[in-house]
ZAKE-13161 format. One line per 2 residues: number of its first residue (from 1); their letters; for each residue x, y, z of C-alpha. Coordinates in nm, 3 decimals. Example, Ala and Ser with C-alpha at 12.3 -4.5 7.8 and 13.67 -1.06 7.14 Angstrom:
# ZAKE-13161
1	AS	1.230 -0.450 0.780 ~ 1.367 -0.106 0.714
# end
This chain:
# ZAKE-13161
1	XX	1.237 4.228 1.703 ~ 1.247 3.826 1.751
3	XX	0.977 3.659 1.927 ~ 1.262 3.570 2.179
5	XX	1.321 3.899 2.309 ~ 0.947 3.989 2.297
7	XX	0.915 3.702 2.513 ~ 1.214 3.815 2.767
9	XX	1.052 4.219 2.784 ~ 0.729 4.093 2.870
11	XX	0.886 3.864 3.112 ~ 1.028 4.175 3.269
13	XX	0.683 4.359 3.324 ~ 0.563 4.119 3.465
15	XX	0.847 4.037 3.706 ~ 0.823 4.452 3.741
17	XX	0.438 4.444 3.850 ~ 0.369 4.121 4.026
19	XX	0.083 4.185 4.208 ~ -0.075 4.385 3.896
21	XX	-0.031 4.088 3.716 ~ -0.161 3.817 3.965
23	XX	-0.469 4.061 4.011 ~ -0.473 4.115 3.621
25	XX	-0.489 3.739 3.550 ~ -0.741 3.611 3.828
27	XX	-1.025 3.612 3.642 ~ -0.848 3.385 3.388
29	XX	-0.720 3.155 3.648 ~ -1.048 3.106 3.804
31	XX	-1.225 3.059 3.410 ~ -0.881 2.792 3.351
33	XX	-0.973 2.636 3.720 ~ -1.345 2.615 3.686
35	XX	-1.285 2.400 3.365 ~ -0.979 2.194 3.476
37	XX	-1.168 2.085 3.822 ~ -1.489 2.057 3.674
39	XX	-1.339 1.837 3.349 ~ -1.136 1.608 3.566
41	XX	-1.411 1.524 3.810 ~ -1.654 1.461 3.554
43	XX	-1.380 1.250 3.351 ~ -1.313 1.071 3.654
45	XX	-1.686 0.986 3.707 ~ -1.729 0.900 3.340
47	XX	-1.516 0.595 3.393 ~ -1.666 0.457 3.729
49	XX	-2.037 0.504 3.591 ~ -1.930 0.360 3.280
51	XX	-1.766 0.065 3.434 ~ -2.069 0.038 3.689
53	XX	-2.315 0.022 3.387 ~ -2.118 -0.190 3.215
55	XX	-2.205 -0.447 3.483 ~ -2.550 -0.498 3.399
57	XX	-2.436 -0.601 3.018 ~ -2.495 -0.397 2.697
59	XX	-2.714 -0.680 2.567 ~ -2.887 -0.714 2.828
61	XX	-3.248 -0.641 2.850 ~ -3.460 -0.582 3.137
63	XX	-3.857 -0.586 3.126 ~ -4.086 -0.460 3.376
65	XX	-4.360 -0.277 3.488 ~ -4.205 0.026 3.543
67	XX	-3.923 0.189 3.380 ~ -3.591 0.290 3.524
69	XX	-3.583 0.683 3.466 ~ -3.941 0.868 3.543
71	XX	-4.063 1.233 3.567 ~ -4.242 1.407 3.820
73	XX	-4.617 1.284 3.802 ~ -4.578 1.004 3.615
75	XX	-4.621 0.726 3.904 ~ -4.989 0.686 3.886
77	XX	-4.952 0.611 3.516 ~ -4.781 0.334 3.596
79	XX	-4.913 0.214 3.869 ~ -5.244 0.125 3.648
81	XX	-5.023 -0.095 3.418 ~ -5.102 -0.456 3.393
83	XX	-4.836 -0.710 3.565 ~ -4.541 -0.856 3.417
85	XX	-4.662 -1.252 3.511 ~ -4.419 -1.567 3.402
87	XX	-4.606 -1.675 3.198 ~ -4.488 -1.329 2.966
89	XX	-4.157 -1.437 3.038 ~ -4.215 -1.824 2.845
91	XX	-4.350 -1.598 2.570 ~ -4.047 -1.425 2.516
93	XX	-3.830 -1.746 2.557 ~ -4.036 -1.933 2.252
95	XX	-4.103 -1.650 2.047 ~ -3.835 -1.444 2.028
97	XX	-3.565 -1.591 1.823 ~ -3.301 -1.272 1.901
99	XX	-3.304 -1.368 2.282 ~ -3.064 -1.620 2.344
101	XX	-3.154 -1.625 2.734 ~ -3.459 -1.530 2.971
103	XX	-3.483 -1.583 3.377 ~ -3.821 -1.462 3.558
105	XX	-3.730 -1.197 3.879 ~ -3.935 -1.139 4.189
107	XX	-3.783 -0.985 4.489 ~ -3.851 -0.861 4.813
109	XX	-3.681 -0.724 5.113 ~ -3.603 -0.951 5.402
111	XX	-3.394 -0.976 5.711 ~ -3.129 -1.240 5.695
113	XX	-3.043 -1.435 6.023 ~ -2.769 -1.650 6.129
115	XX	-2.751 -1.744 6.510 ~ -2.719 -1.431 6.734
117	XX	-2.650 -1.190 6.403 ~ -2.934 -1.059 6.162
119	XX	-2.926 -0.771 5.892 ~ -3.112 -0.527 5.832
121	XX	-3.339 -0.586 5.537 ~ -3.178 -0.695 5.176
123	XX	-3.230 -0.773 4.838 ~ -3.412 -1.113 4.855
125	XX	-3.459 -1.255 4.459 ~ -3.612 -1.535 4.299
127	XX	-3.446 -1.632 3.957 ~ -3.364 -1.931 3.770
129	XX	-3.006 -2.028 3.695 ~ -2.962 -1.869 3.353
131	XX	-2.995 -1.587 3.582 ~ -2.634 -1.586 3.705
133	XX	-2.519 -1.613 3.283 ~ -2.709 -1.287 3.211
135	XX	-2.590 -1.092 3.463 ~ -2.213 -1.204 3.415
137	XX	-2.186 -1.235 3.796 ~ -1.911 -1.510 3.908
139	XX	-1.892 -1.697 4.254 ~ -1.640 -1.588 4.482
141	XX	-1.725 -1.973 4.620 ~ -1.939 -2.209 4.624
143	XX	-2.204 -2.296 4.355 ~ -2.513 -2.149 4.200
145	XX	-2.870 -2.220 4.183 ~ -2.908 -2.500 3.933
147	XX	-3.188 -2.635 3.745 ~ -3.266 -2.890 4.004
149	XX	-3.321 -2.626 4.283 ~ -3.550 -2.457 4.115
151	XX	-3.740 -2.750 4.006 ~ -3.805 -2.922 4.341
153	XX	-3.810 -2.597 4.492 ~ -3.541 -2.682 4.732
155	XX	-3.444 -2.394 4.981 ~ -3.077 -2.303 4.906
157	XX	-2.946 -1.955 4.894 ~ -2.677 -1.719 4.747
159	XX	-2.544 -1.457 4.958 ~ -2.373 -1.106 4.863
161	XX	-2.017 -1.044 5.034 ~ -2.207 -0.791 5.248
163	XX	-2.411 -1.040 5.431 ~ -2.109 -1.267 5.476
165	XX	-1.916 -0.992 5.652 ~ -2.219 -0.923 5.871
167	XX	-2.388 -1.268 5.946 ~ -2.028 -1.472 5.874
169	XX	-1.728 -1.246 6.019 ~ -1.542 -1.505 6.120
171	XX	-1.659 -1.812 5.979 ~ -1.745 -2.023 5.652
173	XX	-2.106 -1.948 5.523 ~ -2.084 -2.271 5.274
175	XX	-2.320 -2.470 5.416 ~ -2.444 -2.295 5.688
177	XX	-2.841 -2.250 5.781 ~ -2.970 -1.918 5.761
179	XX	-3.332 -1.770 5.867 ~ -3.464 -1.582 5.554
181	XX	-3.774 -1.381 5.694 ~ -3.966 -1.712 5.876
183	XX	-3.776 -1.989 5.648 ~ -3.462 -2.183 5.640
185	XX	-3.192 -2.173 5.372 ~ -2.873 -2.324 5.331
187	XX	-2.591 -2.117 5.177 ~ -2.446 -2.249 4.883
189	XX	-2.257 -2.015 4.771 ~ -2.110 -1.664 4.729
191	XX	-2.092 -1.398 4.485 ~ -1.836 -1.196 4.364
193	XX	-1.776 -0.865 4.517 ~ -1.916 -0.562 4.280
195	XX	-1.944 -0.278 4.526 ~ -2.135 0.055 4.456
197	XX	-2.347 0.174 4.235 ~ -2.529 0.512 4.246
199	XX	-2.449 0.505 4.607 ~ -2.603 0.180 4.695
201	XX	-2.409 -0.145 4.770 ~ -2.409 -0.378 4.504
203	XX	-2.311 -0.674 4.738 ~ -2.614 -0.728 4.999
205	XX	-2.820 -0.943 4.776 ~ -2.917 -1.297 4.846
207	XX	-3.048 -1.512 4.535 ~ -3.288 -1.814 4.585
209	XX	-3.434 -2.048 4.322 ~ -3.740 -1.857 4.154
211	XX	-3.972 -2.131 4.215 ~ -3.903 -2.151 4.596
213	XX	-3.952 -1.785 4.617 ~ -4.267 -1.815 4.478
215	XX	-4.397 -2.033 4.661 ~ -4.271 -1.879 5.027
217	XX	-4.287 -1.537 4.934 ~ -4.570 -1.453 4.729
219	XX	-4.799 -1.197 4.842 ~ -5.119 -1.323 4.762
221	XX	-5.309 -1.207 4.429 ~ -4.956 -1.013 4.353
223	XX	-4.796 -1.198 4.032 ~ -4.630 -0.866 3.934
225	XX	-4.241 -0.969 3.830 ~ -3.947 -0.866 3.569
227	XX	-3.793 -1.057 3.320 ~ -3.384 -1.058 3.248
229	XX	-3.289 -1.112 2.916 ~ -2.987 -1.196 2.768
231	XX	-3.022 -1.088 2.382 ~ -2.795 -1.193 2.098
233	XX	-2.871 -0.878 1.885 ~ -2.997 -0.604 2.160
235	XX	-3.154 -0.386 1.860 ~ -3.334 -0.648 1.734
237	XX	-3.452 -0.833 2.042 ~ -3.596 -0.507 2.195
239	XX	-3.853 -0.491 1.846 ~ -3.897 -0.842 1.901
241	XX	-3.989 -0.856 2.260 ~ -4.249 -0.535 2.193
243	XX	-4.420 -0.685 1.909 ~ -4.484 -1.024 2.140
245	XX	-4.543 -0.837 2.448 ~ -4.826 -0.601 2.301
247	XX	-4.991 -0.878 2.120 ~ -5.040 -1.085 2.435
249	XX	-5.114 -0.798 2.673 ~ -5.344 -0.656 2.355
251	XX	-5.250 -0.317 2.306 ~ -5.385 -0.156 2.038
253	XX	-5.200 0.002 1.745 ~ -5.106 0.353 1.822
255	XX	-5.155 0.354 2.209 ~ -4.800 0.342 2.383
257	XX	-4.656 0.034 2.527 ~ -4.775 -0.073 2.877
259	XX	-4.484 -0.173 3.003 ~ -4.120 -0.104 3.042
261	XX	-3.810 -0.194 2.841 ~ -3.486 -0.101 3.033
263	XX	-3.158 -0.128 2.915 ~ -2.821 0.042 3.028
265	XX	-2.860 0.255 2.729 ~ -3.144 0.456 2.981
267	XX	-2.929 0.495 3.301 ~ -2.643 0.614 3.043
269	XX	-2.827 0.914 2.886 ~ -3.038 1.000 3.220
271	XX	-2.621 1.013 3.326 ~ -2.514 1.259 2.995
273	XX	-2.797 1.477 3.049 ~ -2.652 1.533 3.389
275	XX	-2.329 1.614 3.265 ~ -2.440 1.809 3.029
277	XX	-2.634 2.051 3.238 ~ -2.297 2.056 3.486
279	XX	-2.081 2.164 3.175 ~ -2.319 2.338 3.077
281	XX	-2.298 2.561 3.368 ~ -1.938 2.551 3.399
283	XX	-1.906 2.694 3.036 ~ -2.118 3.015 3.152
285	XX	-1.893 3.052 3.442 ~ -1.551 2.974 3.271
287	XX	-1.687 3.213 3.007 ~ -1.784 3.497 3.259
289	XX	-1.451 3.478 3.414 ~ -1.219 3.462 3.096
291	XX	-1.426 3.804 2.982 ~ -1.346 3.926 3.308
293	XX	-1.005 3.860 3.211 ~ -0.955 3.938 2.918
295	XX	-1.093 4.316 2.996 ~ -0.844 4.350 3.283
297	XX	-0.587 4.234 3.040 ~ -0.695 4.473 2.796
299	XX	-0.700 4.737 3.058 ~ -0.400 4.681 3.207
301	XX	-0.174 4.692 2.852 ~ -0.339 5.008 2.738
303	XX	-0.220 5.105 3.127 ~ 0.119 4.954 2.976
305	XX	0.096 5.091 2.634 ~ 0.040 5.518 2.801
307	XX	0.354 5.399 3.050 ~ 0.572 5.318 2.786
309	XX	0.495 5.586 2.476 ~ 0.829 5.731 2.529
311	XX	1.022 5.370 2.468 ~ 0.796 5.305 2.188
313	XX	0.898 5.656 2.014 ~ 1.254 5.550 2.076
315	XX	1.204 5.188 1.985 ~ 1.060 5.359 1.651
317	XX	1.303 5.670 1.609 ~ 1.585 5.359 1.623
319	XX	1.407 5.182 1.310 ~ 1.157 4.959 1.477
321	XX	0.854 4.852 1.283 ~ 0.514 4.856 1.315
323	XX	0.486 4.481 1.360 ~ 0.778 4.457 1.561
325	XX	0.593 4.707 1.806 ~ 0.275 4.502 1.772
327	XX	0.470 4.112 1.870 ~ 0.644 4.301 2.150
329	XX	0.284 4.404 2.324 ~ 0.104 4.115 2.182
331	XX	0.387 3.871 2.336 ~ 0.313 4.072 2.685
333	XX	-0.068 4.020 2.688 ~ -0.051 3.622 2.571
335	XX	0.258 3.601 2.796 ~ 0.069 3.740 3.079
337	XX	-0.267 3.540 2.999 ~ -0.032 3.206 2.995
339	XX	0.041 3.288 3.314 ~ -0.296 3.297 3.470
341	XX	-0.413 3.036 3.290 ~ -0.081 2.786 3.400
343	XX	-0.212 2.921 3.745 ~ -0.557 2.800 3.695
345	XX	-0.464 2.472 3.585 ~ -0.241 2.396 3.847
347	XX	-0.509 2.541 4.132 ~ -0.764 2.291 3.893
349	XX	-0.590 2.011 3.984 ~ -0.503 2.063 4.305
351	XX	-0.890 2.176 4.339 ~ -1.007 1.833 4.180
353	XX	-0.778 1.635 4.370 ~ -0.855 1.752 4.732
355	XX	-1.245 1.700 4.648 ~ -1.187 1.361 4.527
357	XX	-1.031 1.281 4.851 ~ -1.264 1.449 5.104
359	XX	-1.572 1.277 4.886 ~ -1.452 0.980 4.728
361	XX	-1.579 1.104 4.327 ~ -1.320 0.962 4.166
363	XX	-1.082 1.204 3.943 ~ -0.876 1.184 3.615
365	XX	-0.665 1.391 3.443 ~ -0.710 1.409 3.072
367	XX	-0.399 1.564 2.943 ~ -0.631 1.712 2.663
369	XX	-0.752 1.952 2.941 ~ -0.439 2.086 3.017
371	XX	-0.430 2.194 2.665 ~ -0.743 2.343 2.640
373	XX	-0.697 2.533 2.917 ~ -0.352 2.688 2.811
375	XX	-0.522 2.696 2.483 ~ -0.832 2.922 2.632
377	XX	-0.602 3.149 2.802 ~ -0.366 3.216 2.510
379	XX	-0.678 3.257 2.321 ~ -0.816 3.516 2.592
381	XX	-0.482 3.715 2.564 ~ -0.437 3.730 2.174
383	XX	-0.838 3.836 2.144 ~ -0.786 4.091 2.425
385	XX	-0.431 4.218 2.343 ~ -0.455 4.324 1.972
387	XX	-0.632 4.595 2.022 ~ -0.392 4.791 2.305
389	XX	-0.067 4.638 2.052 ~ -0.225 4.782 1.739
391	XX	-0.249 5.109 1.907 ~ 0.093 5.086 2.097
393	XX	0.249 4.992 1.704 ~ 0.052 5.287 1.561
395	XX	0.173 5.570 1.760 ~ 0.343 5.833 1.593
397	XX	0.750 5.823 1.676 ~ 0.776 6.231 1.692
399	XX	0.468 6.218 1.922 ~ 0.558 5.945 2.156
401	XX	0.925 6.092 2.194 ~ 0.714 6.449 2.279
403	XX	0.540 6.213 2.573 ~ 0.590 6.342 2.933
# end
């Protein structure tokens, strides 16, 4: 018997038994959904997170106090840390000879005012002008903080497209005087618009010289900053920046660093281990669900296989062989698995695409997935269906013609 006609019969039965077959399949099409929606969110959110990393540079380098990614408990260690001070900052600038950058960072948060309209409290930092380099963040307009601001500590700002839309909504902020906490500022310029990341808005951020922050905003006996680094070999910087760092804040060999190097590297695998725990989970109930499946399959063809014994001793009797008895039930079972699992990935997709509307998580669709769900389901009806087709091929002809 050609594949063909296998194909065509086991079209049949399941145009015969529709509902059988729906019912048959569903735990296939939910395993093939689970895996499609789940894939296609996550691919979707492996390209905005990526991207949104990929802002803060892959060489660049971040030192501070604390580190990005912490466990429960693990506060009051660092809280006892020493500060990050400046003057750790001209270290690194002179001594490391794989860090082709460095600006100082302090920041607080302050309300911005302009006239009758104020903010709520924002991102107020101090940094110097190779600030703006590092973080690869261009001007939407005006200028940035140069060397000369920072120098004479002169009282100039640059403002995030948030506060423009807030303090500015129908005006020029070039030039304008704002009230930063109790003190004066002049806008300068603006910066580029970034949006979100990790839910919070990338673009309500004002930068001032690091000197004039200093000197305005200082808490008193608080000298506790970070440093940005811009590194020409990120590898080799990061052992650089260590060694100098634990020599000047003498830490002795074998005791762990007392401070924090933090790259995009961290954010990126606190971000995979995420992931991995959600596909983790979706494997166990894609899994679950394709069993599922596959047993009703299985149960439903040796339903087939009793149904038909009198065709098969016919199909036999007429000179039909053992493997052409075992394609015809095999084609069934992976024809009827195909189907649920062309279900599932259409449902998946639909499923994926209605959550990415209602909550904004981005999706894609990888067209890989569509394959490996086609492929699991296939899979799911072969594994399940040789059993009922080897015993629907090995019936005797004399006995299955005997069948009532």
């Amino acid at each position: 018997m050609h594949i063909g006609e296998s194909f065509k019969i086991a079209i049949d039965a399941i145009r015969a038994n529709k509902l059988r077959s729906i019912l048959t399949t569903l735990g296939i099409i939910i395993g093939v959904m689970t895996v499609v929606t789940v894939v296609s969110l996550i691919s979707g959110l492996n390209k905005k997170v990526t991207d949104m990393f990929s802002s803060i540079g892959s060489n660049v380098i971040y030192v501070q106090k604390w580190p990005w990614v912490q466990t429960g408990g693990e506060w009051w260690k660092y809280r006892g840390r020493k500060d990050i001070t400046p003057e750790h900052a001209d270290a690194i600038k002179k001594l490391c000879s794989n860090v082709e950058l460095v600006s100082p960072l302090d920041g607080r948060h302050l309300r911005l005012k302009y006239k009758d309209e104020k903010t709520n409290p924002v991102s107020v930092n101090g940094a110097t002008p190779e600030y703006q380099t590092i973080t690869g963040r261009d001007l939407e307009s005006g200028r940035y903080i140069t060397t000369l601001d920072n120098a004479h500590k002169k009282r100039v700002c640059v403002i995030g497209t948030d506060i423009v839309e807030t303090l500015f909504p129908n005006e020029d902020p070039l030039n304008k005087i704002v009230r930063i906490g109790a003190s004066k500022f002049t806008v300068v310029g603006v910066l580029e618009k970034k949006g979100k990341m990790l839910g919070q808005s990338m673009d309500n951020e004002v930068i001032i010289p690091f000197s004039t922050f200093r000197k305005l905003f200082i808490r008193r006996g608080r000298e506790a900053i970070a440093i940005a680094i811009l590194a020409k070999d990120k590898e080799e910087a990061i052992d650089e920046i260590r060694g100098v760092l634990r020599r000047i804040r003498k830490v002795k060999p074998g005791k762990e660093d007392d401070f924090s190097i933090n790259t995009q590297d961290v954010l990126m695998d606190m971000y995979n281990k995420f992931t991995g725990a959600a596909f983790v989970v979706m494997i166990g109930v894609a899994s679950l669900s394709l069993l599922i499946g596959g047993i009703g399959i299985m149960n439903i063809m040796l339903v087939s296989v009793t149904e038909r014994t009198r065709e098969i001793g016919i199909r036999k009797a007429i000179g039909a062989r053992y493997k052409d008895i075992l394609y015809q039930f095999l084609t069934e079972a992976v024809v009827i698995s195909g189907f649920g699992g062309t279900i599932g990935i259409i449902v998946g997709f639909s499923l994926a695409k209605i959550i990415s509307v209602a909550s904004k998580i981005p999706s894609a669709i990888p067209l890989w997935v569509v394959f490996l769900g086609f492929g699991f389901s296939t899979g799911v009806g072969i594994f399940f269906g040789i059993y009922p087709a080897n015993k629907a091929a090995r019936l005797d002809p004399v006995e299955a013609l005997r069948y009532e």
